[in-house]
C-alpha positions as CSV (number, residue, x, y, z in Angstrom):
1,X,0.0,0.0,0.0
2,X,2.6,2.4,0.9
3,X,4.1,1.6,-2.6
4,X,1.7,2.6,-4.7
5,X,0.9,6.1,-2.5
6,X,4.8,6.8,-3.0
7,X,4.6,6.1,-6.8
8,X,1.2,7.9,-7.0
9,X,3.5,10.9,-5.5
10,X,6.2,10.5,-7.6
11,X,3.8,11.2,-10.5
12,X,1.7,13.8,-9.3
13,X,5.2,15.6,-8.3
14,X,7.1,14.8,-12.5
15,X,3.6,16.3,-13.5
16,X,3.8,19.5,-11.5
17,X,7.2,20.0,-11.9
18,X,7.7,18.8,-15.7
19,X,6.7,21.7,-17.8
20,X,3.8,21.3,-20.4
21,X,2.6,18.2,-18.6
22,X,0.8,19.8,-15.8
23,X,0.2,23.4,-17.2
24,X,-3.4,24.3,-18.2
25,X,-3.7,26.8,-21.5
26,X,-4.0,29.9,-19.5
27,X,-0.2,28.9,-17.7
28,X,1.3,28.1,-20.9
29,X,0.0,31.1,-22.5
30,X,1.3,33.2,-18.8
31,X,4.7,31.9,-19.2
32,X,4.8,32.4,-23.1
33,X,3.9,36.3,-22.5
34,X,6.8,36.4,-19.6
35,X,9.4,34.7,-21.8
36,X,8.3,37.6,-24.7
37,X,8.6,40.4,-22.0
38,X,12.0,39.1,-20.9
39,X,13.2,38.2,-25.1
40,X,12.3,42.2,-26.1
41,X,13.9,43.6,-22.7
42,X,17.0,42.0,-23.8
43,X,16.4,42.8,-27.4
44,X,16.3,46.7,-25.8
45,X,19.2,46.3,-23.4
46,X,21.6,45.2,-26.3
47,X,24.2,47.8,-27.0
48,X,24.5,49.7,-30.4
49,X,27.7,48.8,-31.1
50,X,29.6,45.5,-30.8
51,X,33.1,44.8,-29.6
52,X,34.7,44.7,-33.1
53,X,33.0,48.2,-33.8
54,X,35.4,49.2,-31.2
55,X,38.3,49.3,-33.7
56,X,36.7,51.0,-36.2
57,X,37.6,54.2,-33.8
58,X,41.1,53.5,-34.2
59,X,43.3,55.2,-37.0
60,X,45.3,53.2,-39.4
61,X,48.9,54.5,-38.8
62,X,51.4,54.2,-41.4
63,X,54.9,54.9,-41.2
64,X,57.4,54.7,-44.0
65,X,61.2,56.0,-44.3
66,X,62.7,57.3,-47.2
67,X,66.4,58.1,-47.9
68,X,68.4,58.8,-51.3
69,X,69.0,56.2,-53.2
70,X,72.8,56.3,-53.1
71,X,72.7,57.4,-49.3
72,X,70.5,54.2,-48.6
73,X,73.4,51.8,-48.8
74,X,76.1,54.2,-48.2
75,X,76.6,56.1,-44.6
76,X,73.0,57.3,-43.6
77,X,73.1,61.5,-43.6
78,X,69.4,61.9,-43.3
79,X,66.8,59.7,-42.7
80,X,63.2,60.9,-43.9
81,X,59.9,59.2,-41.5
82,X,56.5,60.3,-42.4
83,X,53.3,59.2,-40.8
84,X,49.8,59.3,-42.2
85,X,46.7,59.1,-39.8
86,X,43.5,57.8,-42.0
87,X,40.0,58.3,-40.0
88,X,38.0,57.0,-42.5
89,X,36.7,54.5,-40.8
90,X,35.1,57.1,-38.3
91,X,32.2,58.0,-40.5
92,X,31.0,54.3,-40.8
93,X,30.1,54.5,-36.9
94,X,26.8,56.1,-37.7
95,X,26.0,53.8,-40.4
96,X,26.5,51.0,-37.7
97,X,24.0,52.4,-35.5
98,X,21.4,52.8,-37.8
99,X,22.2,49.3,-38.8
100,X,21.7,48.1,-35.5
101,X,18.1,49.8,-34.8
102,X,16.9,48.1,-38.0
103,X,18.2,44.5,-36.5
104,X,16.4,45.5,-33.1
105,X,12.9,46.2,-34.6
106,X,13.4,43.3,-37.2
107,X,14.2,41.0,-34.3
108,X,11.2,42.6,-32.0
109,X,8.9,42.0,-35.0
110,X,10.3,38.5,-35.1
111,X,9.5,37.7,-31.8
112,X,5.8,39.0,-31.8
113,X,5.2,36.5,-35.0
114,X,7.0,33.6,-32.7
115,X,4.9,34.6,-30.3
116,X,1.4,34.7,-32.3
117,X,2.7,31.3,-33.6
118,X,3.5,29.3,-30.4
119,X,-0.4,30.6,-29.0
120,X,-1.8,29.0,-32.3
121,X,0.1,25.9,-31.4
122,X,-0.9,25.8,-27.5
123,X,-4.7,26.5,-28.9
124,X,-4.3,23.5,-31.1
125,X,-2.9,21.6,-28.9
126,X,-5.2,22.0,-26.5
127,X,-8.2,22.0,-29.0
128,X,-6.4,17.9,-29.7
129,X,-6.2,17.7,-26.3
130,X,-9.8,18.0,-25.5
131,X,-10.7,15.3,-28.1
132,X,-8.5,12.7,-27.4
133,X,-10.7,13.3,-23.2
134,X,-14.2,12.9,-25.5
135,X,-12.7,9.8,-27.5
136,X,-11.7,8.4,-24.5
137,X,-14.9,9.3,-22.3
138,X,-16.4,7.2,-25.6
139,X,-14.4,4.6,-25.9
140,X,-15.0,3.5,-21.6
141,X,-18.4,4.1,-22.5
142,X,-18.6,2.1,-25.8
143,X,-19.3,-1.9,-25.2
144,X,-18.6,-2.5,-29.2
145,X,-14.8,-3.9,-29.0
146,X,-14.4,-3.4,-32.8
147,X,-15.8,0.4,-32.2
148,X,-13.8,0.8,-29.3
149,X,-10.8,-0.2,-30.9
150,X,-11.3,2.1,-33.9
151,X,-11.8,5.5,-31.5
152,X,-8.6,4.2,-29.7
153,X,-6.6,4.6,-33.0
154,X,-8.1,8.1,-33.3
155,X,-6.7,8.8,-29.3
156,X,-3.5,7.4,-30.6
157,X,-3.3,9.5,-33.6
158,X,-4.4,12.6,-31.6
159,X,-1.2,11.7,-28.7
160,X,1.1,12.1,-31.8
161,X,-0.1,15.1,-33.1
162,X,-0.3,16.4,-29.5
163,X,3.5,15.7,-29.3
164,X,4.5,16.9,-32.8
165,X,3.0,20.1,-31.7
166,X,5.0,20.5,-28.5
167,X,7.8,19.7,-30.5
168,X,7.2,22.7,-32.5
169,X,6.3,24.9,-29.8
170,X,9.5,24.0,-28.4
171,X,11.0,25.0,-31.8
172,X,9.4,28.3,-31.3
173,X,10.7,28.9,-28.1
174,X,14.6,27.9,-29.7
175,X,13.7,30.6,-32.4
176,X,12.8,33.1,-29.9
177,X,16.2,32.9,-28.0
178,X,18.5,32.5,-31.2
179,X,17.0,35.7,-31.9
180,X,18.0,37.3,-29.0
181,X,21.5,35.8,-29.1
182,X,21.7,37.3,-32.7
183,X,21.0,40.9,-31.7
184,X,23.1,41.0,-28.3
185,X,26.1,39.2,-30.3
């Protein structure tokens, strides 16, 4: 007896605490909206300019001597050094930025299409969901064995589409962070 209360409490716990499994819509749909929030603050947050914009602020330097041809070899009398600064570079900086707020609001846009996406998946796959309960309210209720048998193919059927579709939520989510990564890189 105490066995099968400690297994029963083993599985109530891997359902709470395994995500998906014991969530209701209105959860999965909370914690999609808090991941968004948290994926466009960090979209915001990410600076303007990357590390290896940091160079672009640096000059090239050149240096070059020069002496008369027949001095070169000979004993040097004078030795000429010149040194060209180029700041070219410099002007590109604004470029970058503008750059950058284009990738923000391309990657905000991104994630609100992720998001519309993933709720269209958790609808579904709760829409599948409540099916496979009314196929299987059916098929305790049904005493055909050859009817029974048939709506348990459906329930199977529906179980696989059920996890295709957190598969692909969970592809969503992926999508959602490499776009994040991608702007704060």
């Amino acid at each position: 007896m105490y066995k099968k209360i400690i297994c029963g409490g083993i599985i109530a716990i891997l359902f709470v605490c395994v995500p998906g499994w014991g969530q209701s819509k209105d959860e999965e749909l909370k914690d999609l909206s808090i991941k968004v929030i948290e994926a466009k603050q960090r979209i915001e947050d990410a600076g303007t300019y990357k590390w290896n914009d940091v160079l672009r602020f640096l000059p090239n330097v050149t240096l070059s001597r020069r002496a008369p041809y027949e001095d070169y070899y000979g004993p040097a009398r004078e030795t000429y050094v010149s040194a060209s600064i180029q700041l070219n570079q410099l002007f590109e900086v604004s470029d970058i930025a503008e750059k950058r707020k284009t990738e923000k609001r391309k990657a905000l846009k991104k994630i609100d299409t992720i998001k519309f996406t993933i709720e269209k998946l958790i609808e579904r796959k709760y829409m599948l969901a409540e099916q496979v309960q009314k196929l299987e309210k059916i098929v305790k209720s049904t005493e055909d064995v050859m009817e029974a048998a048939a709506k348990q193919e459906q329930i199977d059927r529906l179980k696989v589409q059920i996890n295709e579709l957190q598969i692909e939520i969970e592809k969503q989510y992926y999508d959602i962070e490499a776009t994040v990564i991608e702007v704060e890189g």
